[in-house]
Structures are given as C-alpha cells and as structure tokens.
KEBADREN-708197 format. One record per residue (C-alpha): residue number from 1; residue in one letter; x, y, z. Coordinates in nm, 3 decimals, always signed. Example, Ala and Ser with C-alpha at 12.3 -4.5 7.8 and 13.67 -1.06 7.14 Angstrom:
<atoms>
   k r       X       Y       Z
   1 A  +1.230  -0.450  +0.780
   2 S  +1.367  -0.106  +0.714
</atoms>
This chain:
<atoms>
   k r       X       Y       Z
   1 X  -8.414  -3.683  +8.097
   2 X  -8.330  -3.430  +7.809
   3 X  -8.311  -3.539  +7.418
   4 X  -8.084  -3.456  +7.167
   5 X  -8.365  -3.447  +6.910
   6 X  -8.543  -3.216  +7.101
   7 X  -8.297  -2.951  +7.127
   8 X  -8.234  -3.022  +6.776
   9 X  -8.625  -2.997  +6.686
  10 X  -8.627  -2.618  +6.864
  11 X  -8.298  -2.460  +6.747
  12 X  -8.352  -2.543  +6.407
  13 X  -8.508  -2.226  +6.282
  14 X  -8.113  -2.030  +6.323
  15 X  -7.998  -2.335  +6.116
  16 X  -8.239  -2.265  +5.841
  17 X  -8.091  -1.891  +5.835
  18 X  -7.741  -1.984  +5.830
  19 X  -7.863  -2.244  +5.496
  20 X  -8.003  -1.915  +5.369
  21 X  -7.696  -1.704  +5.414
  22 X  -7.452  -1.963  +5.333
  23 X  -7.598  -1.999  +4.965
  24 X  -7.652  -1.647  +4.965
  25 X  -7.233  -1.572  +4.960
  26 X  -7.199  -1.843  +4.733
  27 X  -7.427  -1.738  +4.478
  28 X  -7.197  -1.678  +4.221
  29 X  -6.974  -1.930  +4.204
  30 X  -7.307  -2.171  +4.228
  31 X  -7.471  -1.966  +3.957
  32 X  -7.161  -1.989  +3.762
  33 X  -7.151  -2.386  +3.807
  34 X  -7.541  -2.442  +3.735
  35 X  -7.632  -2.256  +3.470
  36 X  -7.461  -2.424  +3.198
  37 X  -7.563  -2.627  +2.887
  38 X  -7.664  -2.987  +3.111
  39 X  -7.919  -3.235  +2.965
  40 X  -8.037  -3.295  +3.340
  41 X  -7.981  -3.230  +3.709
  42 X  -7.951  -3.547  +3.938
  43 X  -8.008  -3.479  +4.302
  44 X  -7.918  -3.735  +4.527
  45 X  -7.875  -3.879  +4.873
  46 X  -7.977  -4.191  +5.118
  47 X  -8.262  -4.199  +5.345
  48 X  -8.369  -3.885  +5.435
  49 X  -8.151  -3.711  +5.244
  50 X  -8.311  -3.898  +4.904
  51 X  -8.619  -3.784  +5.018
  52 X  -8.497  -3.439  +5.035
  53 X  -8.363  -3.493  +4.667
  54 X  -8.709  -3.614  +4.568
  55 X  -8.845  -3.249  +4.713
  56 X  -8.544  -3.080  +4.608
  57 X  -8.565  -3.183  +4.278
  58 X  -8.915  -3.119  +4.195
  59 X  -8.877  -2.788  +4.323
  60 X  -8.584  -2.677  +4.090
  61 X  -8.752  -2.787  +3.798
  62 X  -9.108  -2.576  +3.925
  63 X  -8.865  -2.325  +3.927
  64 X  -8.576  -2.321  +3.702
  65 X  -8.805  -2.513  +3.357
  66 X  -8.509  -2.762  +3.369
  67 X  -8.501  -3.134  +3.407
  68 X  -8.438  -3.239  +3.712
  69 X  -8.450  -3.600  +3.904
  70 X  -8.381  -3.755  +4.236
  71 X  -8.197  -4.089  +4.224
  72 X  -8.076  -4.298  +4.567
  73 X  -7.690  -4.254  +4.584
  74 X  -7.698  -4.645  +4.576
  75 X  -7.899  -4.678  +4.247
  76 X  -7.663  -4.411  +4.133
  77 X  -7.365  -4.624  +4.200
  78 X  -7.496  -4.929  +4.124
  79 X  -7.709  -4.866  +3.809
  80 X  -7.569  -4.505  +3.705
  81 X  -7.646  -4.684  +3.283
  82 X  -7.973  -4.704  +3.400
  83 X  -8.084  -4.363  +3.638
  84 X  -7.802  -4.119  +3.470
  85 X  -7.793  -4.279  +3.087
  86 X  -7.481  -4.445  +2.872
  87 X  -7.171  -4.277  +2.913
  88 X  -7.144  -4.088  +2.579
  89 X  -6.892  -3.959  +2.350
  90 X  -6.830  -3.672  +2.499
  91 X  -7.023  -3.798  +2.779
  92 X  -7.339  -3.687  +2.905
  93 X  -7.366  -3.378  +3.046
  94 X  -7.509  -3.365  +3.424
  95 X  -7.494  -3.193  +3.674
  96 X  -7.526  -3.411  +4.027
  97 X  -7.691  -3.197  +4.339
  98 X  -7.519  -3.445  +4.617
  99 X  -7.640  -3.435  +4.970
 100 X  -7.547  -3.593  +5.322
 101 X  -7.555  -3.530  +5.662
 102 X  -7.235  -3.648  +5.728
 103 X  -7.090  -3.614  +5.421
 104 X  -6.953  -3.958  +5.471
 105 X  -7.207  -4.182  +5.379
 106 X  -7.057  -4.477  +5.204
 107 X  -7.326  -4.493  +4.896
 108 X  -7.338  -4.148  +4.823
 109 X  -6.944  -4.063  +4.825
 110 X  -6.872  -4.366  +4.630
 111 X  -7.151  -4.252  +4.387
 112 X  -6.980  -3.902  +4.366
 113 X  -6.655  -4.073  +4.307
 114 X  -6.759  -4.275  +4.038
 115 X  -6.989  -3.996  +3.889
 116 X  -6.615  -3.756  +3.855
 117 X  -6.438  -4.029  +3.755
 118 X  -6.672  -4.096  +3.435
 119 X  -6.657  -3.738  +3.373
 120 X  -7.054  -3.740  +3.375
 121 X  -7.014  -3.347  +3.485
 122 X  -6.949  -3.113  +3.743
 123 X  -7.079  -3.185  +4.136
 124 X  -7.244  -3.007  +4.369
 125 X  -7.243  -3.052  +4.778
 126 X  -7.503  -3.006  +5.029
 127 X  -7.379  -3.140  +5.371
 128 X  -7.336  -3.028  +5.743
 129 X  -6.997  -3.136  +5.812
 130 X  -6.707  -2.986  +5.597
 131 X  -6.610  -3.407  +5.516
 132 X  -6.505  -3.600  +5.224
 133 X  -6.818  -3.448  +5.038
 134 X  -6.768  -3.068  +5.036
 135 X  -6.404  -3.174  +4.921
 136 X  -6.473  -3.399  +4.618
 137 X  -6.762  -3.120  +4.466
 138 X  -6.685  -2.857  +4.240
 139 X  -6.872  -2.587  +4.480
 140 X  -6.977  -2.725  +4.854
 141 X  -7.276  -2.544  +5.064
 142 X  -7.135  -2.670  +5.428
 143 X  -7.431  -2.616  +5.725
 144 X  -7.225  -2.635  +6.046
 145 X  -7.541  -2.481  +6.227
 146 X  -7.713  -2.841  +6.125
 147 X  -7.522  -3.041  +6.319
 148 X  -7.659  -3.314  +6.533
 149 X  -7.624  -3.562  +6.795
 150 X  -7.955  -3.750  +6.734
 151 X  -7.950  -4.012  +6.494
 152 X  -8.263  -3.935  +6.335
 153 X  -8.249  -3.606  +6.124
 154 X  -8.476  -3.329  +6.223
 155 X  -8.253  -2.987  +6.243
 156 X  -8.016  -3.142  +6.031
 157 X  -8.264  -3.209  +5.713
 158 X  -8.435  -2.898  +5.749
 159 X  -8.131  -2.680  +5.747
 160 X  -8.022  -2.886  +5.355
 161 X  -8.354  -2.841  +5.259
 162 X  -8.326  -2.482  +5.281
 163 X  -7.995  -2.455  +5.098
 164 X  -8.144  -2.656  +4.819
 165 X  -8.465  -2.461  +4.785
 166 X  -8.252  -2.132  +4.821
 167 X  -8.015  -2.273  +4.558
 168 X  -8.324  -2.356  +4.324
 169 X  -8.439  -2.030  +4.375
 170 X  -8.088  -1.834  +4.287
 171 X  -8.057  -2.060  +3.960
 172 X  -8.423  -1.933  +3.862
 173 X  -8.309  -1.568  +3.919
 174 X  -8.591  -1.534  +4.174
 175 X  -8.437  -1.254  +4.411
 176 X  -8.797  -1.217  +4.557
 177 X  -8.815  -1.578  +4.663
 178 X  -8.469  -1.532  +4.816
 179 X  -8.576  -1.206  +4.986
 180 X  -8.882  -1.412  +5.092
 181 X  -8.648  -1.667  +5.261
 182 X  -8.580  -1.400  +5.504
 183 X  -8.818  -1.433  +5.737
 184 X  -8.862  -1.844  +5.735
 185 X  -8.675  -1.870  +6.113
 186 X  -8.885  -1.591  +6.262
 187 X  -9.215  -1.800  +6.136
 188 X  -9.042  -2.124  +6.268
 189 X  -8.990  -2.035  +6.609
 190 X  -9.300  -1.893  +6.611
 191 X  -9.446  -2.237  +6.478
 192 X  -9.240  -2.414  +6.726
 193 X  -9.397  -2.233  +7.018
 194 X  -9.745  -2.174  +6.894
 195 X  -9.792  -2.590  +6.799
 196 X  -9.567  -2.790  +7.040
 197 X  -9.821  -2.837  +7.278
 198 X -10.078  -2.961  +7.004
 199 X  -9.825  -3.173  +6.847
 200 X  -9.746  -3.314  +7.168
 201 X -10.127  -3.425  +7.241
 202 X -10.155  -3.567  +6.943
 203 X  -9.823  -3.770  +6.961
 204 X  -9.884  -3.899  +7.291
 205 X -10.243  -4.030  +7.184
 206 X -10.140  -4.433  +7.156
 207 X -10.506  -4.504  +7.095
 208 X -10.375  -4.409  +6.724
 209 X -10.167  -4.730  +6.565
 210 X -10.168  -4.562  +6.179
 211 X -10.036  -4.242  +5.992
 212 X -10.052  -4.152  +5.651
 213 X  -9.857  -3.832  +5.482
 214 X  -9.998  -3.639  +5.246
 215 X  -9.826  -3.401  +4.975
 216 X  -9.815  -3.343  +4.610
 217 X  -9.512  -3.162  +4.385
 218 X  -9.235  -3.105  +4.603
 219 X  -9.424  -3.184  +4.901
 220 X  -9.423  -3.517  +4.869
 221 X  -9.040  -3.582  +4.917
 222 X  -9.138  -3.387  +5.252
 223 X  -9.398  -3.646  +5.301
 224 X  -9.115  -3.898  +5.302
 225 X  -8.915  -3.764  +5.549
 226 X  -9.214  -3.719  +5.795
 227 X  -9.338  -4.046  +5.753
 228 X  -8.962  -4.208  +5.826
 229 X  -8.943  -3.974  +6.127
 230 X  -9.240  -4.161  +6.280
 231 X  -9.157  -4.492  +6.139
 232 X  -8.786  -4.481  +6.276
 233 X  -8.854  -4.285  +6.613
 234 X  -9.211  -4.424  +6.707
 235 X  -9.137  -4.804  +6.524
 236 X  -9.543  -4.706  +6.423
 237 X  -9.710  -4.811  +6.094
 238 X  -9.619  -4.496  +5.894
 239 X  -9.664  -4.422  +5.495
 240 X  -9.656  -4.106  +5.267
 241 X  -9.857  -4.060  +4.937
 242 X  -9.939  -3.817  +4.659
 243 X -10.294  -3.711  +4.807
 244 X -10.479  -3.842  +4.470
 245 X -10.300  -4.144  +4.499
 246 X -10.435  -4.251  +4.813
 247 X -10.782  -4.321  +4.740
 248 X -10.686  -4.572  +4.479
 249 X -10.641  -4.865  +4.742
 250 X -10.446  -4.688  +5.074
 251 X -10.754  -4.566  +5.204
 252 X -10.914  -4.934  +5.264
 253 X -10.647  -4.876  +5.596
 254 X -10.824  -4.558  +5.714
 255 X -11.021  -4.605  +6.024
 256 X -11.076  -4.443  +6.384
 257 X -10.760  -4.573  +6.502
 258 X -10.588  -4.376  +6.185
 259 X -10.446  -4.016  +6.146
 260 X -10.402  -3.857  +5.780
 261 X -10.178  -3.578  +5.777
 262 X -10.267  -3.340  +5.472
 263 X  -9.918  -3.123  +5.347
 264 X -10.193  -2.874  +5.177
 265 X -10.058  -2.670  +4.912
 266 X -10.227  -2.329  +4.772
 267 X -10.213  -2.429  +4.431
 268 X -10.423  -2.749  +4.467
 269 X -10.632  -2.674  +4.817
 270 X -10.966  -2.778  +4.673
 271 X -10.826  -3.096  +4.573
 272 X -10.652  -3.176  +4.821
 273 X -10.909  -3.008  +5.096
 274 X -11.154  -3.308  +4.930
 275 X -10.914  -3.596  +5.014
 276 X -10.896  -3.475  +5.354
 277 X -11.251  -3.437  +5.394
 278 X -11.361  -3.823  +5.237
 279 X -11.091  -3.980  +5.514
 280 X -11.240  -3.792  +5.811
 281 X -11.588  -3.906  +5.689
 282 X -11.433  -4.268  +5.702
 283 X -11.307  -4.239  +6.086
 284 X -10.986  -4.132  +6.057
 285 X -10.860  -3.852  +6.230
 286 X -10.683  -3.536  +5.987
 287 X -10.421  -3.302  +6.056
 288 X -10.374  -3.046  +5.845
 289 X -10.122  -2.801  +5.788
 290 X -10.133  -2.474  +5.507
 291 X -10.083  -2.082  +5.473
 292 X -10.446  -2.059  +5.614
 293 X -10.762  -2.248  +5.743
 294 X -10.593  -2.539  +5.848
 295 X -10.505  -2.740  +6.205
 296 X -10.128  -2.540  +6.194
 297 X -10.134  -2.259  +5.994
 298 X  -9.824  -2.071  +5.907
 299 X  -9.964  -1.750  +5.823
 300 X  -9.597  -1.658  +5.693
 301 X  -9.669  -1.397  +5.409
 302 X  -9.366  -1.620  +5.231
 303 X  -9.416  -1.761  +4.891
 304 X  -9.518  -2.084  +4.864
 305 X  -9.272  -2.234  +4.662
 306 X  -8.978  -2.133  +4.924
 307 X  -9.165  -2.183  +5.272
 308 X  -9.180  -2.576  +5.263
 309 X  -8.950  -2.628  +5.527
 310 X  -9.238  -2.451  +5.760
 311 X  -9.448  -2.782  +5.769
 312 X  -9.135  -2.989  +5.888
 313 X  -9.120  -2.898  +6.332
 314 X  -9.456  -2.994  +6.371
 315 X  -9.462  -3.326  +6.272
 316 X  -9.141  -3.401  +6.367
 317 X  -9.222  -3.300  +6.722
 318 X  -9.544  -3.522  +6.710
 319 X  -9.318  -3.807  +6.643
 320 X  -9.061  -3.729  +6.902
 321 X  -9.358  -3.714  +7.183
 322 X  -9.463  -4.070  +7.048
 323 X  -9.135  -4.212  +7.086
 324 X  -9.125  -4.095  +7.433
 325 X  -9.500  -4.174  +7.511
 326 X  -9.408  -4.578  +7.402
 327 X  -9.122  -4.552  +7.587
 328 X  -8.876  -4.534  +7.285
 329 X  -8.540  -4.317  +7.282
 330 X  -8.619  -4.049  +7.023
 331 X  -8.222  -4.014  +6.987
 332 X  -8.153  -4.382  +6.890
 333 X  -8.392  -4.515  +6.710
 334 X  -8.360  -4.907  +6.663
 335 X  -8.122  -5.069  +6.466
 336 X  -7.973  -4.737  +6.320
 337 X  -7.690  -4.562  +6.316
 338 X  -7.621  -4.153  +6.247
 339 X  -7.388  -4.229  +5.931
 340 X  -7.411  -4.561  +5.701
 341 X  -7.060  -4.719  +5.622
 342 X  -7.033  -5.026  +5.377
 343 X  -6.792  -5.214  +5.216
 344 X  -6.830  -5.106  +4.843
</atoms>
C-alpha cells in the first residue's frame, strides 16, 4: 500500500525551493510592508503551524533585532487585549505574520479578520493554497508546491517554514543567508536518501514507548512540530523541550525504553552535547542531528540560522515508519482532520 505522507516526506526538498523563490520575487513589496515603524511582529497559526510561528518568530528577531512573538490564532482571537495589547489611540502598531496550510482554518482567518478590522496593522500570509488567507493579507507568499493529501503536515510545514526563514532573512538585509538558501533542496534529498533507512530502523523499533525533542532558540518551535508528528501519527508518548529545561524534572521519564532526540545547534554544542550525554548515561537511547559529529549530519556548508528546515525529513520519516510498524495509517491520523472548521 503507498502513503500520501510518504510521497509528501520525499518530494519536499522542490517545495522548499519554490518557498525560496516565491519570497525571492516578492521581496520588495514584503520589504516594503515589513520594514516600517511597528512596536512588534505577531506570528501566528494553529497546530503545527503555531509551532512554526514559535520557530519563525524567534528566528526573525535573531535576525532582524526586532520584537517578535508567536501567539495561537485562537488566543489571538479570543484574548487579542491580552497577547497583542489595548487597542490604542491610534492603535497599536503590529504587524501579524499569519500562517495556514489551508488557509482556511477557522481560528486563524477569524483572527486575521478581527486583527484588520481593529486596524491593529498591516497582515502578512504564509499558506499553500491561494484561499481566504492570501486574499485578506496585505502581501500573500502562496506555496502551491506544499500541497498535501496527508492530514498530518510534513512537506507542507517545511515548505512555510522556508518562506518564513527566507522572509526573516530578506527583512535583515542578509543577501548571503538568502544566497545560502540555495542549496537547502540539494542537501535535503541528499538527507532523504542518505538517512531513510536509519530513520526507518529506528521507527520500527516498538521496544521504544517514549520520545523526547530537543532544541533551543528557534529550534525549539521545530521541536514542536516533531514531537506532534509522532504523537499524532504513532498515538506514542511524545514531548519537546528547551534542552536545559529538561533536566529540571523531564528526565525522571528517561529510561532504556526512551529515545532523546537532540536538535544540536553550533552556537550552544557543548551545552547541549552535555544534555545528550547525562540521558544516554541514564538508559535512554539519543539521536542526534547537527552540521557535524552527530547520528545525521547535514554537512550542508549553509548557515546555520537559514538551514533549520534540514533537521525536519528525518524525524518525520521515523514517525511515519512507526505509524506503519503499529499498524496505524500515517495519512489519517486519529480523530483529525486536514483543515479545522468551527463555529466562531
């Protein structure tokens, strides 16, 4: 039987280069939009898409100096007061990084909606389908080469995540990050082809009944989405932490029958090499994934700040062989559905 999600999982490195390019031909009207006289940048989104927003986020301000937050585009409808601030006199001035899948997704268009109708500030659109999103933001980034069937986001995420972090990177003025970008799909496939049959070992391996995902700065967002890949396909006990964070209580779970995925960073490597290196001495099993001297190594040559997308296929293929290996349908995971759509 052939999956969605694994087609999706393989083609996604041309996806990332269309995100590239797409941003790329925008870059002035973006540039034009962005780099005014705001008090903040909101990113936002639902599920995996907040996540991305968490990542996304951290990584403009790392880049740009400017403050910059994810909020959940139902907190940001709900309590806007409490995540944006009090509608001022004129009011404040934001400007809201909106992202979805679908571009449908009940919370976040109804957040966007209420967001324009305050007249918090301008919005801008990160979304695969050229929807009700793209067409209530100022300036829409529109990823047709995203697309999916599957329910869970792999290909989909991956290709927004590059936009963003290309976007954060043209708002910095960072042409060398951008020209960097270039050569993330050739390292992807490359990744794809080199790991699969590692990631697939390790997946199928039921003898394991924990993860835990590991990143600081803007990999932690990425941490999210990992961890709700294997929660949502596998239905396994899954969380994601800030790597110093986890030895103040999280580790009591690490055991044999645990695996602790390390997001290692070049910045912090010692640090977070250390983590790594405490939970394998208390049974658990590590995967880890860097630049160099790790379990998956990228060996890219691409600037760190721009190449997080690289340590996305492997772990979503490990969670795609689990689903399979418990008998699970990696395409529709329990309970969910591709696009959310409430009565608000």
């Amino acid at each position: 039987m052939s999956h969605h999600t694994l087609t999706e999982i393989r083609s996604q490195p041309a996806a990332w280069q269309q995100a590239l390019e797409r941003v790329r031909a925008r870059a002035g009207q973006l540039t034009s939009l962005a780099n005014r006289d705001y008090e903040q940048v909101i990113f936002t989104g639902c599920g995996s898409t907040y996540y991305l927003s968490l990542a996304a986020a951290a990584l403009f301000q790392e880049l740009t100096g400017r403050p910059a937050r994810a909020v959940p585009g139902g907190e940001l409808l709900l309590n806007s007061d409490t995540v944006v601030g009090r509608i001022g006199n004129p009011p404040n001035k934001t400007l809201l990084v909106a992202i979805s899948r679908s571009g449908t997704t009940t919370e976040t268009v109804r957040a966007v909606e209420q967001f324009k109708a305050q007249g918090r500030g301008p919005v801008i659109g990160i979304t695969n389908y050229d929807t009700t999103l793209a067409g209530l933001a100022d300036e829409a980034v529109i990823i047709p080469a995203g697309q999916e069937e599957s329910v869970a986001q792999t290909r989909s995420f991956a290709s927004m995540y590059v936009a963003a972090t290309a976007f954060a990177a043209q708002i910095a003025g960072r042409e060398d990050l951008l020209e960097g970008m270039e050569g993330l799909s050739v390292v992807g496939e490359r990744l794809i082809g080199q790991y699969e049959a590692f990631a697939r070992e390790l997946g199928e391996n039921l003898n394991f009944d924990r993860f835990y995902f590991l990143g600081s700065g803007a990999r932690y967002g990425l941490a999210c989405e990992v961890n709700l890949k294997m929660k949502e396909m596998t239905l396994t006990h899954s969380e994601p932490f800030h790597f110093l964070e986890f030895r103040h209580g999280p580790m009591s779970m690490v055991n044999e029958r645990a695996v602790v995925v390390g997001m290692v960073s070049d910045k912090n490597s010692a640090h977070e090499r250390k983590v790594l290196a405490e939970m394998r001495a208390l049974g658990g099993t590590i995967l880890s994934l860097a630049e160099t001297d790790a379990d998956v190594v990228f060996a890219s040559g691409i600037p760190e700040p721009v190449r997080g997308v690289l340590y996305l296929p492997v772990l979503q293929l490990m969670a795609f062989y689990r689903a399979l290996a418990k008998g699970l349908n990696p395409d529709r995971p329990a309970n969910l559905t591709a696009v959310v759509k409430l009565d608000l």
